[in-house]
N, CA, C and O atoms as CSV, one atom per row, in Angstrom:
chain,resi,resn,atom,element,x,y,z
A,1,UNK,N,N,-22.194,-6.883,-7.115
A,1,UNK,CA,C,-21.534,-7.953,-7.826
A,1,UNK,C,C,-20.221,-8.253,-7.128
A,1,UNK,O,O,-19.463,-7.308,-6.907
A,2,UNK,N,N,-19.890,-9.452,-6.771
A,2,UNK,CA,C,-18.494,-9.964,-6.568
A,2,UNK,C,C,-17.569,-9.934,-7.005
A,2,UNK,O,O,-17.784,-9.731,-8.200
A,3,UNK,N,N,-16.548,-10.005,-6.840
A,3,UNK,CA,C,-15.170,-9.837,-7.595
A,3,UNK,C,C,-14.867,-11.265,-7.890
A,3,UNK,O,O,-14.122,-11.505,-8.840
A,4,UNK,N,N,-15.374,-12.266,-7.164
A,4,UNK,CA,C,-15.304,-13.450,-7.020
A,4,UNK,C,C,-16.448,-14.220,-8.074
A,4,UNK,O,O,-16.291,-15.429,-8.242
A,5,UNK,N,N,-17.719,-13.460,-8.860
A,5,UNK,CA,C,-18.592,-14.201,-9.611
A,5,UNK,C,C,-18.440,-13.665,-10.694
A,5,UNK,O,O,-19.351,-13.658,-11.522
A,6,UNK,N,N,-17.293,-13.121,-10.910
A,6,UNK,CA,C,-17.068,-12.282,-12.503
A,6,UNK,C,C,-16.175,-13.457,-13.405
A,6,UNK,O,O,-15.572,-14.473,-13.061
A,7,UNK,N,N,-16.356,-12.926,-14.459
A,7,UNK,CA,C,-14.888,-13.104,-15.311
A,7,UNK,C,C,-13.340,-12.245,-14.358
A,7,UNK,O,O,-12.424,-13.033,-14.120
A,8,UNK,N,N,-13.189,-11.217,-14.027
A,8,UNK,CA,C,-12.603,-10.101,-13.579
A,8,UNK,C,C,-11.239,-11.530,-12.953
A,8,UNK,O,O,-10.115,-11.775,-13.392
A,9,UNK,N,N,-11.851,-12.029,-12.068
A,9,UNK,CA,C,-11.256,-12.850,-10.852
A,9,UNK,C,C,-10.611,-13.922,-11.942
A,9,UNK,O,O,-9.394,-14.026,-11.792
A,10,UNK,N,N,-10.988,-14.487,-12.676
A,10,UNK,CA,C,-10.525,-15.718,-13.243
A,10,UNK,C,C,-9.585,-15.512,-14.387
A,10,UNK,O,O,-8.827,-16.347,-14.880
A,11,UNK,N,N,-9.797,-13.988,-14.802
A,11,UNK,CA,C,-8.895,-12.971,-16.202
A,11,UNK,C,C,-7.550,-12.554,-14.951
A,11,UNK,O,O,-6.439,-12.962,-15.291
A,12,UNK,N,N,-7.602,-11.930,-13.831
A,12,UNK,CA,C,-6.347,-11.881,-12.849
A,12,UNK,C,C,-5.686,-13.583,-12.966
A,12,UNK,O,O,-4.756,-13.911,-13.702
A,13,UNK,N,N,-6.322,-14.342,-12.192
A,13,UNK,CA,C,-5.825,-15.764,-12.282
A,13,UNK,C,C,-5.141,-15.991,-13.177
A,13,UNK,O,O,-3.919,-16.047,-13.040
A,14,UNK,N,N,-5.611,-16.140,-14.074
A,14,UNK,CA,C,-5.147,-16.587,-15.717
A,14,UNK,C,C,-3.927,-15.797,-15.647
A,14,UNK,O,O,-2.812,-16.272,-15.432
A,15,UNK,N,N,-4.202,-14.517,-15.847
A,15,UNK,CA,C,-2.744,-13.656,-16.319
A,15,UNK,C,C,-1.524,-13.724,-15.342
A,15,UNK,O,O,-0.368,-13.391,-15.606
A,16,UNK,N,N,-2.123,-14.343,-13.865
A,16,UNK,CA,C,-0.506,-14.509,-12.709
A,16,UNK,C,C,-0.307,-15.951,-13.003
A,16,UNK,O,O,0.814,-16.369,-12.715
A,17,UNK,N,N,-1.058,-16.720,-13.459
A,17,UNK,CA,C,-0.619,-17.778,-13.643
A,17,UNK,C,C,0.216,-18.178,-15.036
A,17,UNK,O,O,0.851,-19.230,-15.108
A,18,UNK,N,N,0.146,-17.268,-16.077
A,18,UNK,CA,C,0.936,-17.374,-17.178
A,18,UNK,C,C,2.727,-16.598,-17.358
A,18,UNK,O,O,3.624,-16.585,-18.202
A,19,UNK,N,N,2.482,-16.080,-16.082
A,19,UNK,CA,C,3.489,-15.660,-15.458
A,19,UNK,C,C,3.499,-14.144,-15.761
A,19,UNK,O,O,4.596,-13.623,-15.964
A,20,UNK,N,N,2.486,-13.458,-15.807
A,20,UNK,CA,C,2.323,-11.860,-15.912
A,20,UNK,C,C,2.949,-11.493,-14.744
A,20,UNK,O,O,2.259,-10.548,-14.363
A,21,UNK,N,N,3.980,-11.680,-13.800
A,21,UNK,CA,C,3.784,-10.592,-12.473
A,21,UNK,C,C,5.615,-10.310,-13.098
A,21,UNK,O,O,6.220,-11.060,-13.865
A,22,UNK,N,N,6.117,-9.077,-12.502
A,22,UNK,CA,C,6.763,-8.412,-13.244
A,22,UNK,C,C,7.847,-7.485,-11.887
A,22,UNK,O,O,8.278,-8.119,-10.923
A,23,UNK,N,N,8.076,-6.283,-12.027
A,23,UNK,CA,C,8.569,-5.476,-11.015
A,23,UNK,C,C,8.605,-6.076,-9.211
A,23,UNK,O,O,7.684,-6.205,-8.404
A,24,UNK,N,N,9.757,-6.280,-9.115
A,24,UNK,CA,C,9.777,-6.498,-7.219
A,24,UNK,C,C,9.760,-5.385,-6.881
A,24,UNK,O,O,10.421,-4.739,-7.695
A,25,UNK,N,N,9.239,-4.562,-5.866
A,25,UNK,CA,C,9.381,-3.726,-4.404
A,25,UNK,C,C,10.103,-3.665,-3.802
A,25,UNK,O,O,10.761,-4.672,-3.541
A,26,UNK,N,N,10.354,-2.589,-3.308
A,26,UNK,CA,C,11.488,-2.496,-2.026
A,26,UNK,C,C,11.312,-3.495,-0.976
A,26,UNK,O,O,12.317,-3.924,-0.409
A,27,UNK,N,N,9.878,-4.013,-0.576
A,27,UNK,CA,C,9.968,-4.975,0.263
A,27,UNK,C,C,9.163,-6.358,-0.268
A,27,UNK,O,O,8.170,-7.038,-0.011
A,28,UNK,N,N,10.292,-6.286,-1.182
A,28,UNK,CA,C,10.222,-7.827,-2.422
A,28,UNK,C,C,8.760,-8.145,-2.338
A,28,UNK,O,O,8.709,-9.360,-2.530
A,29,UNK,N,N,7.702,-7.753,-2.177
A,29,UNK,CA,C,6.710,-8.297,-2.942
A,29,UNK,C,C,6.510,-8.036,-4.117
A,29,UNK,O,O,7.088,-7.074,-4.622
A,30,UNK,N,N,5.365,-9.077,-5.089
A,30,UNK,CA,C,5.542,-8.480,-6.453
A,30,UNK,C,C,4.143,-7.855,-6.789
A,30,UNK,O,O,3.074,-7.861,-6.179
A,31,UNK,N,N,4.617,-7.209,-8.216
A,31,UNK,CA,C,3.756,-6.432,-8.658
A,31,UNK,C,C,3.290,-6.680,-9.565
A,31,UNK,O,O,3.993,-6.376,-10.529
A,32,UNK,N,N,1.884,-7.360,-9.945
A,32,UNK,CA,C,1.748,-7.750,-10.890
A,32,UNK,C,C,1.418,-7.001,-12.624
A,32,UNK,O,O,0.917,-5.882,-12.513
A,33,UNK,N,N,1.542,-7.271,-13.512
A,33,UNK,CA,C,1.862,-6.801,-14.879
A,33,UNK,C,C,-0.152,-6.293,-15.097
A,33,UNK,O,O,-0.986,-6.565,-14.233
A,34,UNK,N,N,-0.383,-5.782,-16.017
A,34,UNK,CA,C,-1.713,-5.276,-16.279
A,34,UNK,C,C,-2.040,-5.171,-17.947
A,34,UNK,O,O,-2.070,-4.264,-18.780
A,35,UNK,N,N,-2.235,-6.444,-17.936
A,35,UNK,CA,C,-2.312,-6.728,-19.497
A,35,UNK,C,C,-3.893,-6.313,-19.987
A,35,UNK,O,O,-5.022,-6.470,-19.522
A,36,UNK,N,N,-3.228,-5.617,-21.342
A,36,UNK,CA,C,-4.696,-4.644,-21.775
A,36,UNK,C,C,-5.888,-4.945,-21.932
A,36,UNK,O,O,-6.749,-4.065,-21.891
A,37,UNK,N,N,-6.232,-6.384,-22.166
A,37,UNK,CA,C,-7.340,-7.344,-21.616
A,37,UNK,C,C,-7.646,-6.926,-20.698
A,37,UNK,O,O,-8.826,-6.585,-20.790
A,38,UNK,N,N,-7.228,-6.718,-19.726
A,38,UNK,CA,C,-7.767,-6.791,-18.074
A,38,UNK,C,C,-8.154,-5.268,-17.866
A,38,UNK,O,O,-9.195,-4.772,-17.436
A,39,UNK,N,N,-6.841,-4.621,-18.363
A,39,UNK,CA,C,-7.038,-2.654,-18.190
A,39,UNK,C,C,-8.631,-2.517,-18.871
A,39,UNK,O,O,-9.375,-1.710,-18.315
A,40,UNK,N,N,-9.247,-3.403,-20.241
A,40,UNK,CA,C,-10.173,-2.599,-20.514
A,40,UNK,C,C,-11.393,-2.909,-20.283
A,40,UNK,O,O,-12.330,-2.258,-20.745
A,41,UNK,N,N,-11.574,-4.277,-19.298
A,41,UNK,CA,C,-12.977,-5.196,-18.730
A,41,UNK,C,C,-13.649,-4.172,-18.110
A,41,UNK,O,O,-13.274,-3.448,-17.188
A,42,UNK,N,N,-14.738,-4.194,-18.749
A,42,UNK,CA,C,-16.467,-3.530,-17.722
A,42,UNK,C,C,-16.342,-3.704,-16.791
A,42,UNK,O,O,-15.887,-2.880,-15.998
A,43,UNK,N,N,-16.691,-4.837,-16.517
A,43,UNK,CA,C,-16.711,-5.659,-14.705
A,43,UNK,C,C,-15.131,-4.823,-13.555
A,43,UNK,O,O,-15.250,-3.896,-12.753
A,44,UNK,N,N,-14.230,-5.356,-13.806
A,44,UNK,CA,C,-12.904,-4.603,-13.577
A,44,UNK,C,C,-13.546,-3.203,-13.258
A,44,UNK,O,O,-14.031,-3.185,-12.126
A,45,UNK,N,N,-13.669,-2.119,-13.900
A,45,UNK,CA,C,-13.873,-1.055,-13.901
A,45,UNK,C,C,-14.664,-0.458,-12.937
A,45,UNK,O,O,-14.444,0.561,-12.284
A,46,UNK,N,N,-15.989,-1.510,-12.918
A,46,UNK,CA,C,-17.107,-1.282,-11.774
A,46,UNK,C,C,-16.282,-1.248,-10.915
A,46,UNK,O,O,-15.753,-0.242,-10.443
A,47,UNK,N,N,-15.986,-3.053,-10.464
A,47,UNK,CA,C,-15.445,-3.239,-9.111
A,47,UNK,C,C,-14.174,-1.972,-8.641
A,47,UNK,O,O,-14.284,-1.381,-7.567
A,48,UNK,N,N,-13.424,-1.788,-9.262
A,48,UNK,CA,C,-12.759,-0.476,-9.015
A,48,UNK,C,C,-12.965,0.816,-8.678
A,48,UNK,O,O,-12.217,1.650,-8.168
A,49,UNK,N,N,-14.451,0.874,-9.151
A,49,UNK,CA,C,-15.432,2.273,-9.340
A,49,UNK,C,C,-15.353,2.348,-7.921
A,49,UNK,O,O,-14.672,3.207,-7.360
A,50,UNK,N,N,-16.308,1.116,-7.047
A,50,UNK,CA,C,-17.173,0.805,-6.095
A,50,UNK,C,C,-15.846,0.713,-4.828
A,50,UNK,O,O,-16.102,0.982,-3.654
A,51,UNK,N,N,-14.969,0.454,-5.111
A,51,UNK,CA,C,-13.914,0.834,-4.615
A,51,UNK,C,C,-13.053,1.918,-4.196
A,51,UNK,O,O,-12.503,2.299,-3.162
A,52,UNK,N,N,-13.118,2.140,-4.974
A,52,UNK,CA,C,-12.948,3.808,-4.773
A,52,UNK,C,C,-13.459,4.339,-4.564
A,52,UNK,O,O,-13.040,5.432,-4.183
A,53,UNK,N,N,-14.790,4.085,-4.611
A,53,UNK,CA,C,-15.778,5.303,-3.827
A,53,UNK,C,C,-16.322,4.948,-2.426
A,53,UNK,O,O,-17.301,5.441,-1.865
A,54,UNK,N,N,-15.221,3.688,-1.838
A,54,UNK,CA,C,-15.520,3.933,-0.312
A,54,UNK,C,C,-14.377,4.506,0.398
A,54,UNK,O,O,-14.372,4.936,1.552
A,55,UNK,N,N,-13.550,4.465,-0.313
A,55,UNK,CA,C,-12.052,5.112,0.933
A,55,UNK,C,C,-11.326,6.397,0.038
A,55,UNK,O,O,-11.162,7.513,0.529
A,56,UNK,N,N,-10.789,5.908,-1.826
A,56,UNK,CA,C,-10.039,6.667,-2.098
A,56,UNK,C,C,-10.677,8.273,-2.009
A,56,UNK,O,O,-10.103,9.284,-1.605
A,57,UNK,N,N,-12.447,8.082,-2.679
A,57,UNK,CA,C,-12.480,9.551,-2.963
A,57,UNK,C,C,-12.604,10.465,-2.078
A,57,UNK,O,O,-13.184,11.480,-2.464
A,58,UNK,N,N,-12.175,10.437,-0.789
A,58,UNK,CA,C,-11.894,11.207,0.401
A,58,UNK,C,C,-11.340,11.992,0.208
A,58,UNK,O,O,-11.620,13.172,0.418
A,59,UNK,N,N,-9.902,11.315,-0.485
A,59,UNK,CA,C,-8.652,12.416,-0.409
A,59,UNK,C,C,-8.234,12.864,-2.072
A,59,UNK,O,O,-7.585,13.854,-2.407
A,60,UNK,N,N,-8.848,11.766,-2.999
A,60,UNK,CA,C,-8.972,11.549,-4.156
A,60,UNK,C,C,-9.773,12.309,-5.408
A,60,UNK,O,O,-9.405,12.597,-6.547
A,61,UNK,N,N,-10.851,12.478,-4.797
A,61,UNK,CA,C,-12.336,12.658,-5.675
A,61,UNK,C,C,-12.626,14.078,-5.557
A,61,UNK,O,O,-12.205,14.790,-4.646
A,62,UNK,N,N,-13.265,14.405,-6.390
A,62,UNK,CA,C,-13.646,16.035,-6.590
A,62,UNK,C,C,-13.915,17.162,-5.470
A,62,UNK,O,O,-13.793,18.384,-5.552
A,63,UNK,N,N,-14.356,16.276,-4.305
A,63,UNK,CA,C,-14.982,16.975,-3.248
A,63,UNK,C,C,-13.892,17.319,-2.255
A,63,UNK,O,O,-14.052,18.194,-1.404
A,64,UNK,N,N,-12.581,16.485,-2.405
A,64,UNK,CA,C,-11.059,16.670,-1.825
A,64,UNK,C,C,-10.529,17.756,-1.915
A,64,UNK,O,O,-10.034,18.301,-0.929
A,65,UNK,N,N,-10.521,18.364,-3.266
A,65,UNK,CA,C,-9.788,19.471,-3.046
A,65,UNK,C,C,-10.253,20.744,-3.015
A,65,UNK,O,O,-11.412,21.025,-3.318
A,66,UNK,N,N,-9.294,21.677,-2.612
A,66,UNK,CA,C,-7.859,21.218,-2.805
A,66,UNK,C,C,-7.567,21.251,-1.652
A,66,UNK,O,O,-8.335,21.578,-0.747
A,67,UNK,N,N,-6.133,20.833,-1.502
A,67,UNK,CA,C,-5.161,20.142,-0.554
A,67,UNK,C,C,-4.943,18.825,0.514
A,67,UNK,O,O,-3.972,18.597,1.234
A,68,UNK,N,N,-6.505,17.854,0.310
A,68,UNK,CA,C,-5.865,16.386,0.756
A,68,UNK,C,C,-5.064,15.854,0.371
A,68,UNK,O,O,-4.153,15.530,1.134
A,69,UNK,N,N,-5.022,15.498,-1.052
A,69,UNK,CA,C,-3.737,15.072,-1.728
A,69,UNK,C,C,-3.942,15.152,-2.937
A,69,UNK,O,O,-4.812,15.777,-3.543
A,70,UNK,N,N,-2.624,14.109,-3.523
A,70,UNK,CA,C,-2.993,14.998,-4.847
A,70,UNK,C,C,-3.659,14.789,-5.951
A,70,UNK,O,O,-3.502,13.610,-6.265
A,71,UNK,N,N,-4.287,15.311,-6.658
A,71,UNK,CA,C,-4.868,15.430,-8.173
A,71,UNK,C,C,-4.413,13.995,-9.145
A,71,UNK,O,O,-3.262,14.098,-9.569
A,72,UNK,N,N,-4.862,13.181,-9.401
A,72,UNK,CA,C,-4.731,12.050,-10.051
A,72,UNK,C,C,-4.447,12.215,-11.296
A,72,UNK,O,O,-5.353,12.634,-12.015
A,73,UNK,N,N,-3.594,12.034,-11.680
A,73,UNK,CA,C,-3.487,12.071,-13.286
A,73,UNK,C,C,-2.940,10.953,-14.083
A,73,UNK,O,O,-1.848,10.962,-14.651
A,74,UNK,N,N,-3.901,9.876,-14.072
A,74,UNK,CA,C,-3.178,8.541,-14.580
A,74,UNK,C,C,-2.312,8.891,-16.094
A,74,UNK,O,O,-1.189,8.441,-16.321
A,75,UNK,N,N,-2.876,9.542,-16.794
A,75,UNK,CA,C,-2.104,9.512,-18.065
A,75,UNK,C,C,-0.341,9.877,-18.193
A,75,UNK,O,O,0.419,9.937,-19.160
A,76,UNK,N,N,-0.156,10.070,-16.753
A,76,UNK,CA,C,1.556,10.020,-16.205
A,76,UNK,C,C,1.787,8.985,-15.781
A,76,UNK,O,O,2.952,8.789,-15.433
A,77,UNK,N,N,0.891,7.994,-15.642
A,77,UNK,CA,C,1.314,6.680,-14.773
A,77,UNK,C,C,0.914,5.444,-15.584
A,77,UNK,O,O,0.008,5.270,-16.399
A,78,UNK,N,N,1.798,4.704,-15.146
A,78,UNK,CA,C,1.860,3.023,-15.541
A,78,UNK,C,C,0.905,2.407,-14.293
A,78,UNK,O,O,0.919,2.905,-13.167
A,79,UNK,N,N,0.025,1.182,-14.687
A,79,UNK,CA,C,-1.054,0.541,-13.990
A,79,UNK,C,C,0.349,0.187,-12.481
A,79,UNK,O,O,0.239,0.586,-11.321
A,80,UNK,N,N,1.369,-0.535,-12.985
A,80,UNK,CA,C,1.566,-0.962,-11.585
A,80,UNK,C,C,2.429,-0.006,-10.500
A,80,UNK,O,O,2.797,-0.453,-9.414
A,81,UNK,N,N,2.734,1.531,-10.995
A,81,UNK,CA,C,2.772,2.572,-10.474
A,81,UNK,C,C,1.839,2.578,-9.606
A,81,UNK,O,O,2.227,2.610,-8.438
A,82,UNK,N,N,0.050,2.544,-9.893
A,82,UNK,CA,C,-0.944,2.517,-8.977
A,82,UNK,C,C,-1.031,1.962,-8.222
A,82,UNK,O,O,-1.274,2.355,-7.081
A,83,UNK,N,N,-0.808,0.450,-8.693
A,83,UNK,CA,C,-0.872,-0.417,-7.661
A,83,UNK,C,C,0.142,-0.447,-6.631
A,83,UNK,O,O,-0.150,-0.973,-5.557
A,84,UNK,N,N,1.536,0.148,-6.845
A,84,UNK,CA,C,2.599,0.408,-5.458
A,84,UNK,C,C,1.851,0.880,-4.963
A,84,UNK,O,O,1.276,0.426,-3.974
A,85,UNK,N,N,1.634,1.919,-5.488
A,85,UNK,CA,C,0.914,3.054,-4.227
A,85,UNK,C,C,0.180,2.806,-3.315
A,85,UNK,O,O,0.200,3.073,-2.113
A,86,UNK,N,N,-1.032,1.825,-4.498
A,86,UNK,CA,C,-2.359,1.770,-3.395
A,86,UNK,C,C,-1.996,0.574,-2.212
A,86,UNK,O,O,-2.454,0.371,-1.087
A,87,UNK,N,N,-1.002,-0.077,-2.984
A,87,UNK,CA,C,-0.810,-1.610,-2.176
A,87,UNK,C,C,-0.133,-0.844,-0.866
A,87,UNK,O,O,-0.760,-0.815,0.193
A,88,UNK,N,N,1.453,-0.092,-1.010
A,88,UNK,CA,C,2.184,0.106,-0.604
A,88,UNK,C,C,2.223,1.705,0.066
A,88,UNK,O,O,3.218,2.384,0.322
A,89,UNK,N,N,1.278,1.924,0.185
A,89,UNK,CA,C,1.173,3.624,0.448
A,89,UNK,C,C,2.652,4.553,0.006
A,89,UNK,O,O,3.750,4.036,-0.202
A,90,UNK,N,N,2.333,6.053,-0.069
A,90,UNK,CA,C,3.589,6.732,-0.427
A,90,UNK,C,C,3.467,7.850,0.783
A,90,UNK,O,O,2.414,8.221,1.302
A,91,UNK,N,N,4.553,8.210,1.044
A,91,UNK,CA,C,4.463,9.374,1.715
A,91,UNK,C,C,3.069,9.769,3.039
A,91,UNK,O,O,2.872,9.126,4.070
A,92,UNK,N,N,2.639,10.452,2.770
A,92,UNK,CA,C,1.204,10.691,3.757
A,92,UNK,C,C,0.186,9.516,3.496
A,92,UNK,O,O,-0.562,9.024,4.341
A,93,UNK,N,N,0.291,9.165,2.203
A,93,UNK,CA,C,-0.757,7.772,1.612
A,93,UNK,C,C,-0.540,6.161,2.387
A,93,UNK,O,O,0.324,5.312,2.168
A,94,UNK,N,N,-1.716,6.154,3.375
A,94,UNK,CA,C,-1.286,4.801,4.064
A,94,UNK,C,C,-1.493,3.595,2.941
A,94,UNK,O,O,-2.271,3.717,1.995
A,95,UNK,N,N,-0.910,2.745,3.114
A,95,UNK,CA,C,-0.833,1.160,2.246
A,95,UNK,C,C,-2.576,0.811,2.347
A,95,UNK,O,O,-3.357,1.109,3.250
A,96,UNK,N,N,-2.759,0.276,1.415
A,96,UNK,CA,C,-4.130,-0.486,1.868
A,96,UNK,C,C,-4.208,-1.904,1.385
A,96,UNK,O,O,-5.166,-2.386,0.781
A,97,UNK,N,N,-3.192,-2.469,1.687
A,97,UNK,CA,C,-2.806,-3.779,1.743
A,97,UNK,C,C,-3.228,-4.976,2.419
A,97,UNK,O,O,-3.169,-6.172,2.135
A,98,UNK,N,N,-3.804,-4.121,3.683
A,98,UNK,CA,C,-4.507,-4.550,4.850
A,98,UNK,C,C,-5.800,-4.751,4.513
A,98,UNK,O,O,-6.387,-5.813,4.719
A,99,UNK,N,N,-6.468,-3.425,3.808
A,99,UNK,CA,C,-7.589,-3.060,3.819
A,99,UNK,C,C,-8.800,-3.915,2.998
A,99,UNK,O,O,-9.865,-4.473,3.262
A,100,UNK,N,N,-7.692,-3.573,1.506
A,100,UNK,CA,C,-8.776,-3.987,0.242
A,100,UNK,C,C,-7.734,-5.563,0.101
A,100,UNK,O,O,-6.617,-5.562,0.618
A,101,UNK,N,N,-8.145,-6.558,-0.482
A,101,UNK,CA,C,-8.071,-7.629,-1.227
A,101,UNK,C,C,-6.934,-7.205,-2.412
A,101,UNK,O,O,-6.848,-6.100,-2.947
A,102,UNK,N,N,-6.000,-8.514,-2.696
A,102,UNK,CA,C,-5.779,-8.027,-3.672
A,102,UNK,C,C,-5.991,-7.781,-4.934
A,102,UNK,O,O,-5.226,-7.077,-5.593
A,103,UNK,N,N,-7.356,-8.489,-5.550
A,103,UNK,CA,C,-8.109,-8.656,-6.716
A,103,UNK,C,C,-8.622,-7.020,-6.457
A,103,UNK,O,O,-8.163,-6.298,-7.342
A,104,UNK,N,N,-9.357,-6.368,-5.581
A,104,UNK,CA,C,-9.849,-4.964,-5.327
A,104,UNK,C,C,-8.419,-4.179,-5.326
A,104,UNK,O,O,-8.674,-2.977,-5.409
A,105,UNK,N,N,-7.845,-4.269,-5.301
A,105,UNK,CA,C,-6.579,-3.189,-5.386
A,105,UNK,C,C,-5.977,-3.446,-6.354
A,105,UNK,O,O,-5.087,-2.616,-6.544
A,106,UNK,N,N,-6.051,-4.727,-7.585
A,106,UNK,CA,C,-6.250,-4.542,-9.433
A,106,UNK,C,C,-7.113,-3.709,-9.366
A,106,UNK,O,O,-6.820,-2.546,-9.646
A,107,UNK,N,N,-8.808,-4.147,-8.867
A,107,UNK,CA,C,-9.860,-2.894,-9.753
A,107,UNK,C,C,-9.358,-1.880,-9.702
A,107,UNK,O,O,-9.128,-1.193,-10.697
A,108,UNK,N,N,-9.058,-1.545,-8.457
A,108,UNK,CA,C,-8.941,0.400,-8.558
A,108,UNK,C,C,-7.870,0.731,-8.982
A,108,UNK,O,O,-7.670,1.945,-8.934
A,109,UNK,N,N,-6.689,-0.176,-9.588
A,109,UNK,CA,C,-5.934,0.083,-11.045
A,109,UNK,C,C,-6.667,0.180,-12.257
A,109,UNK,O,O,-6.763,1.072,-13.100
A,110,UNK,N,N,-7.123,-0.869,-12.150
A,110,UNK,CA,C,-8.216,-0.972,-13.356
A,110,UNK,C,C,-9.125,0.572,-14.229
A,110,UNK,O,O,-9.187,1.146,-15.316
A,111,UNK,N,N,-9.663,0.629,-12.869
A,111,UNK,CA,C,-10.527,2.266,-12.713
A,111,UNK,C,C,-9.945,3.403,-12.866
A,111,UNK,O,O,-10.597,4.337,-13.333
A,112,UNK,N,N,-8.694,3.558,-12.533
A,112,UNK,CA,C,-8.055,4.874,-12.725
A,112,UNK,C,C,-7.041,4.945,-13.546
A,112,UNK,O,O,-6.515,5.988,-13.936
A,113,UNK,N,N,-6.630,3.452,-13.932
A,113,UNK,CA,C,-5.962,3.801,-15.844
A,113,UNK,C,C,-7.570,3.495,-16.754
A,113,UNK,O,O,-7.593,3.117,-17.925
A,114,UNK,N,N,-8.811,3.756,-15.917
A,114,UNK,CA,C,-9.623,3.771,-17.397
A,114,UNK,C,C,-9.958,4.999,-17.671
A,114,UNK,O,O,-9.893,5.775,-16.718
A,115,UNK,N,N,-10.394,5.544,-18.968
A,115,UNK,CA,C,-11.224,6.480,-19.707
A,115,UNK,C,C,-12.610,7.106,-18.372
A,115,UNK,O,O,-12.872,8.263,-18.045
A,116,UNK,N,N,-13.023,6.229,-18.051
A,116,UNK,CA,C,-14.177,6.077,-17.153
A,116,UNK,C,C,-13.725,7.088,-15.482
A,116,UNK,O,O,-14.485,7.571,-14.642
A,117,UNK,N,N,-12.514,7.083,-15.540
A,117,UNK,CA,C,-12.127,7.566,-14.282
A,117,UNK,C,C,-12.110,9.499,-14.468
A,117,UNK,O,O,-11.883,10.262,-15.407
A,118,UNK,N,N,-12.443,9.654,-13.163
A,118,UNK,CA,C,-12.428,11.303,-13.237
A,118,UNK,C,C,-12.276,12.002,-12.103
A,118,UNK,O,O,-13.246,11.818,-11.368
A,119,UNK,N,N,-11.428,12.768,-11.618
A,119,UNK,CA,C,-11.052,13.304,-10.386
A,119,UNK,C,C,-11.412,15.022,-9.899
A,119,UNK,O,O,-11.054,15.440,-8.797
């Protein structure tokens, strides 16, 4: 499924266009807001799933540890905490800004502030 033939794509739209984007970056890009509509979409969740299970769960996912990095524990984190990260890499964590889209780097916010996520 597309990220592009969902609701998913047109629920992001909607919410940057009502003016959801929120926190600047150190290198002023913005970060957009993650309104609970969006945190709790099916579709969202997949596309995030499917996402993460081509790059993050390397260093991420059960089979990582221990010591690639670290242990995920969204219930310490705010959605656009994730998204610095994933957008903006931290420390050893390269940016994937390049990599994924930015509608795919919502999902895998999406995915790892959901219930559904597991490390």
């Amino acid at each position: 499924m597309s990220l592009h033939q969902d609701g998913w794509s047109r629920g992001v739209a909607l919410a940057l266009a009502l003016g959801c984007v929120s926190v600047g970056h150190a290198d002023d890009a913005e970060i957009p807001t993650f309104p609970t509509e969006l945190l709790g979409r099916p579709e969202g969740i997949a596309a995030g799933k499917a996402v993460f299970g081509q790059i993050c769960k390397f260093c991420h996912g059960k089979s990582a540890y221990p010591g690639k990095a670290p242990k995920l524990n969204p219930s310490r984190y705010t959605p656009e905490f994730v998204y610095d990260r994933v957008t903006n890499g931290y420390r050893g964590m390269p940016s994937f800004r390049e990599q994924f889209s930015e509608q795919e780097r919502q999902a895998v916010v999406v995915y790892v502030m959901s219930r559904e996520f597991s490390n």
